[in-house]
N, C-alpha and C positions, 0 to 999 in steps of 0.2 A: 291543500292542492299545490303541488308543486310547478316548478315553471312551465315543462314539457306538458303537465295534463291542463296549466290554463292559456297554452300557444293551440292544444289540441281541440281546446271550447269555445275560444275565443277567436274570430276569423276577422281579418282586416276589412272584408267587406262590414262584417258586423258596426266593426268599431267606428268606422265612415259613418252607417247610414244613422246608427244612433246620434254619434253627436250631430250628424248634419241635421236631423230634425231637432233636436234639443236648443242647438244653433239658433233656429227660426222659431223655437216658440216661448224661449228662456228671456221675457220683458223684467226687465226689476233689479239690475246687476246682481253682485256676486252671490248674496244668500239666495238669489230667488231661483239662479243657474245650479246652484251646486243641489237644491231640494229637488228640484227636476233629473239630477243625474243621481239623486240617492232615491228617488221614488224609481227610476227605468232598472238601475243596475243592479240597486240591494234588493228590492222589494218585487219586483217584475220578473227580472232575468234571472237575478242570481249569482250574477258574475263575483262582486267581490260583495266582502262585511261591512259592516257599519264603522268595525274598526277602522276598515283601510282609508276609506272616506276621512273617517276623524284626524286618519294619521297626515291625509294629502294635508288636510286644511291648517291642520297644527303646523306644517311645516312650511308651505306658506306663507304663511303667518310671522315664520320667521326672516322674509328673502323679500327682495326688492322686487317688485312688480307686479303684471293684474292678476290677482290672485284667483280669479275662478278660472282661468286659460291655464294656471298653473297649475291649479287641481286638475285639469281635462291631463294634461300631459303627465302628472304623475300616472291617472289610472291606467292611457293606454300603455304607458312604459311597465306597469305592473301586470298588465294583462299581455301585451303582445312585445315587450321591449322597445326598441328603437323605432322599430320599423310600427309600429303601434300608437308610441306616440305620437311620429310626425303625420300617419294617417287621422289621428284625433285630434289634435292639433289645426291641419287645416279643417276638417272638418267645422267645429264649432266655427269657426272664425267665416266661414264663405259665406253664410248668408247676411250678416250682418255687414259683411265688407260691399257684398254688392248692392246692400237696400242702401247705406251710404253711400258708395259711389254713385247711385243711382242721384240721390237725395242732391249730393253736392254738383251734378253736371246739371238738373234744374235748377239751382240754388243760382247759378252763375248766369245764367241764362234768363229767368223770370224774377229773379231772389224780389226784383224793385214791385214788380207787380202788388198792388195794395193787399188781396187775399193774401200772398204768399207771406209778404211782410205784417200783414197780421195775426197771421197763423202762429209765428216765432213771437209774436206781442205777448200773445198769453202761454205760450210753452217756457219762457225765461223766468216771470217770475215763478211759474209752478218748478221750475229747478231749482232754483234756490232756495223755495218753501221742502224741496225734497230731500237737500241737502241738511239742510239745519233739521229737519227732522230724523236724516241718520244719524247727525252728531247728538241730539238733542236722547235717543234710543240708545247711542253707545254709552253716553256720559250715565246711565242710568244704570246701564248694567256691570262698567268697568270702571268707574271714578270712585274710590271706597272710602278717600280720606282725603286731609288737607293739601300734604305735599303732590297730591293726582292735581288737585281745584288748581294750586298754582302753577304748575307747568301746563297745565292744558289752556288758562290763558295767557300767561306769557309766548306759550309759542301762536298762539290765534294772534295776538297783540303784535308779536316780531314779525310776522308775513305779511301783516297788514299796513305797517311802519315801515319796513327795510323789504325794499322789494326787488329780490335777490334769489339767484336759484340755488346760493352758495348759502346763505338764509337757512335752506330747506334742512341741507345737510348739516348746519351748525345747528339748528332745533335740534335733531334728531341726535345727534353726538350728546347736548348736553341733558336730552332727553335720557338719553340710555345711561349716560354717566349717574344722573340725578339715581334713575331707579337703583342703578347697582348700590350706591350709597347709601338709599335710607334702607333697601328691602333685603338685601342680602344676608342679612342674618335674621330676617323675623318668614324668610323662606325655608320649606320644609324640602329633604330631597325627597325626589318622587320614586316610588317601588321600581325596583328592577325588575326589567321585561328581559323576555326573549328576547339575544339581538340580530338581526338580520343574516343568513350566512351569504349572502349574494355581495359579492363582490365586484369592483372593478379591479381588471386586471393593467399589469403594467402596459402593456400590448394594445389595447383599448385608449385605455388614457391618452399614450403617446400619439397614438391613430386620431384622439376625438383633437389635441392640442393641434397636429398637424392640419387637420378638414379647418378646425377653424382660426385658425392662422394664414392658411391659403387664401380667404375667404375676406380674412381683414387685407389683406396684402391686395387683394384683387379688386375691391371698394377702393381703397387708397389709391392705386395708380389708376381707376378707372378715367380719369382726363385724357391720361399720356396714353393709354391704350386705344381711344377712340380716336384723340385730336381731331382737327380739322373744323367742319361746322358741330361737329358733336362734343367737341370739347369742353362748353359752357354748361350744356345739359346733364354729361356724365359731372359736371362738376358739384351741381347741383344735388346729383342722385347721391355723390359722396359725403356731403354736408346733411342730407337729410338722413341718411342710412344712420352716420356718427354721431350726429346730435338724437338723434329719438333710441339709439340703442342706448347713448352713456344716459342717458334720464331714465330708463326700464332699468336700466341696473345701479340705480342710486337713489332712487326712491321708495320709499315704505310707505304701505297701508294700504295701496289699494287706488282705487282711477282718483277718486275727489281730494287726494292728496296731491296728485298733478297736477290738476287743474292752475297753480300757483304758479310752480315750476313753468309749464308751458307756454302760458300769457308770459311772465319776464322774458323768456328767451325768445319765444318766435312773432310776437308783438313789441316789445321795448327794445328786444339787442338785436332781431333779426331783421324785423318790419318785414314778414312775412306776410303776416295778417293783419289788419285792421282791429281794435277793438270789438266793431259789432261782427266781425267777420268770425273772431275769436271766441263769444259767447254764442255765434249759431254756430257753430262749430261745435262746441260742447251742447247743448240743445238737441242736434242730430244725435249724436252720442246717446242723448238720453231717452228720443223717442223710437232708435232702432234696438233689436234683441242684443244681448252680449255685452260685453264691458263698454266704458265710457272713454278706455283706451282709445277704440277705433274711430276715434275723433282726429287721432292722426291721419288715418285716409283720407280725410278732409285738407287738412292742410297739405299734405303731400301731392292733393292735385291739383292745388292752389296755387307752389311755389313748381311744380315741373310735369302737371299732366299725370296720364295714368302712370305712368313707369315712375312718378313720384310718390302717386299714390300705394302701388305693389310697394315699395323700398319703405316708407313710412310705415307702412301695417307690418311687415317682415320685421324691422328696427325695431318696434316698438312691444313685440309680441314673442318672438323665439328668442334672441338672449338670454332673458330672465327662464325661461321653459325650459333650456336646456341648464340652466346652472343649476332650477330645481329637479332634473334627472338625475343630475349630478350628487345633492346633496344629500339625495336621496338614500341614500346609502349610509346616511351616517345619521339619519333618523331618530335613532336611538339614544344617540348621546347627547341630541339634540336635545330630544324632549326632557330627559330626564338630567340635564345638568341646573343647578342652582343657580348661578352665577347667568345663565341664559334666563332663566323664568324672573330673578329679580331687575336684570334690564329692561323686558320687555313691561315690567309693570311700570316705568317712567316713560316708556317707549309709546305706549298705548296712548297715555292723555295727552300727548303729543301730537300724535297723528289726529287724537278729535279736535284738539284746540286747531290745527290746522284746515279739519273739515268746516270749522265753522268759517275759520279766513276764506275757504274757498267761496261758500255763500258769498260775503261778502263781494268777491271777486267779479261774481257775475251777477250779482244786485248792483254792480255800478253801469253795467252795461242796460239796464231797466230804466223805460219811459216813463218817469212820474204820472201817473194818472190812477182815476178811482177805478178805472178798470183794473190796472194791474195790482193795487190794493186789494181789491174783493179779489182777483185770481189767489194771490200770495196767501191770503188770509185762510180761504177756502181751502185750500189746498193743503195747508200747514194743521188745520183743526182735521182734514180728512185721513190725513198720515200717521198724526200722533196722536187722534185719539181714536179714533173708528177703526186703526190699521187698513186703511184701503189701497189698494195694489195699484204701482205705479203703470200697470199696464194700462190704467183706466183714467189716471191722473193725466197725463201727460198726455195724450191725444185728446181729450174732453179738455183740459186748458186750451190749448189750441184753437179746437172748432169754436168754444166760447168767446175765443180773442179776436177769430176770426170773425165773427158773427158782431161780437158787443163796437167793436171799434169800426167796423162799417158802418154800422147806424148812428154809434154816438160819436 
């Protein structure tokens, strides 16, 4: 099917209403989003292959930020282009932004309330029981040998010792160096495919450079353009817009590799947030639908209200989106170059030794008590061995926390 017969199939309405329901029912981040949009679109509708699926996630996979909002924008930009994506794009993202907003303007308001505060009692450790159980599921299916065992804990060891968001990017550097090193020659190249004939043209490019150049240009002087009493607030909006986009496009693996990154900076260098403010923060993330990205909305209307909150979600979600429209296009060489597949094998146990720092991160923020033991515990044996879906995890911790720490 070619472009013109899948703009002809595919109607913007469609591409709305699907991801906005996928949006609201997609609990479990990014594999459990992306089975939901391969059960509607491959197996339901029709629209695209299993390939094309394979091909979002591959690429992905390669690019700094939340990988399932990436896959949503490759497929609309493959079904409807531009104008497709950015329909699919907001789409997934609206309902998850407004149950958080919702979540964070009570948070603020009742947060001290004993139920509300005990609710987060048991939804914290069940996060971290959630997290060590995706690293504890990745290490099993991608850790194959020695040199994997020790960079995936030296990098969990260096996030947890040097508490740096410059850290993140030094892992990952010597992460990707280590793989090309040992793996580059015991990798095979992969068969030649068809490669793409869709192109970006010069005309395009120059058009996408200029849109978003304007656009940095117009955040940066947003102070001098308001002044007055708005000065301090556009100041704000500019510090948050630059700080959450340079973190989306410098990060790999996916939300619980942020997790790191975003406590250093908006807790230790920014004192945006609080410690406990920072773990329920990530907490909402984890018991609303959609990535654990949109933990930024949270903070965003923390440091400046809702117009911080829009500017955090926007930062933190379309930069990386459009760089993988972008790169999309060169897919091919992507996949199949050697020298990319042996970096990414040092790359990988990096980001899980990482996922485990993150546990750690928000186990520090956890009340010692035998409730939060039995939650943690319970919770950890329900994931890794039973496979029970975090949709059921994470709100049953809750009512539990809520429930056992009133009494006891």
């Amino acid at each position: 099917m070619n472009k013109i017969e899948k703009e002809q199939h595919t109607s913007l309405r469609y591409l709305f209403f699907t991801f906005l329901k996928i949006g609201a029912i997609s609990w479990g981040g990014f594999m459990a989003l992306v089975s939901v949009v391969q059960k509607q679109l491959v197996e339901k509708d029709k629209k695209v292959s299993d390939e094309v699926i394979l091909d979002s996630i591959s690429l992905a996979s390669v690019l700094p930020g939340p990988l399932a909002f990436m896959v949503v924008s490759y497929l609309g930009y493959f079904l409807r282009g531009l104008k497709g994506a950015l329909v699919s794009m907001i789409a997934i993202i609206l309902p998850s932004f407004f149950l958080i907003l919702a979540l964070t303007y009570v948070y603020f308001i009742y947060g001290q309330l004993p139920a509300f505060t005990n609710f987060f009692k048991g939804v914290l450790p069940a996060v971290a029981a959630i997290i060590i159980s995706v690293a504890v599921n990745m290490t099993q299916k991608n850790i194959k040998d020695y040199p994997q065992i020790v960079i995936l804990i030296f990098s969990g060891l260096g996030l947890i010792f040097f508490h740096s968001f410059y850290t993140t990017a030094i892992i990952m550097a010597i992460g990707g160096i280590s793989g090309y090193l040992f793996y580059r020659k015991t990798i095979k190249a992969a068969p030649e495919t068809k490669k793409s004939k869709s192109e970006f043209s010069t005309k395009k490019i120059v058009a996408g450079v200029v849109v978003i150049g304007a656009i940095i240009l117009f955040v940066w002087f947003l102070p001098n353009i308001f002044g007055g009493e708005y000065e301090s607030k556009a100041s704000l909006i500019k510090d948050i817009s630059f700080t959450f986009s340079g973190m989306s496009l410098t990060l790999f693996g996916g939300g619980y590799v942020i997790i790191p990154a975003i406590q250093e900076i908006v807790v230790n260098g920014l004192n945006w947030l609080t410690t406990k403010e920072f773990a329920d923060a990530i907490a909402m993330g984890q018991i609303t639908p959609g990535p654990i990205f949109i933990s930024a909305t949270f903070i965003g209307y923390k440091v400046a209200g809702l117009t911080g909150a829009v500017a955090a979600t926007l930062a933190i979600f379309f930069p990386p989106a459009f760089l993988m429209i972008f790169c999309s296009h060169f897919l091919d060489r992507i996949k199949n170059s050697k020298t990319i597949s042996a970096i990414f094998k040092g790359l990988r146990p990096a980001v899980i030794g990482m996922i485990f720092s993150a546990a750690f991160t928000i186990g520090k923020g956890i009340e010692i008590h035998w409730i939060s033991i039995f939650i943690f515990v319970a919770v950890l044996v329900s994931a890794i061995k039973f496979k029970v879906n975090v949709v059921y995890l994470i709100p049953i911790s809750g009512v539990i926390g809520m429930l056992l720490f009133y009494f006891f």
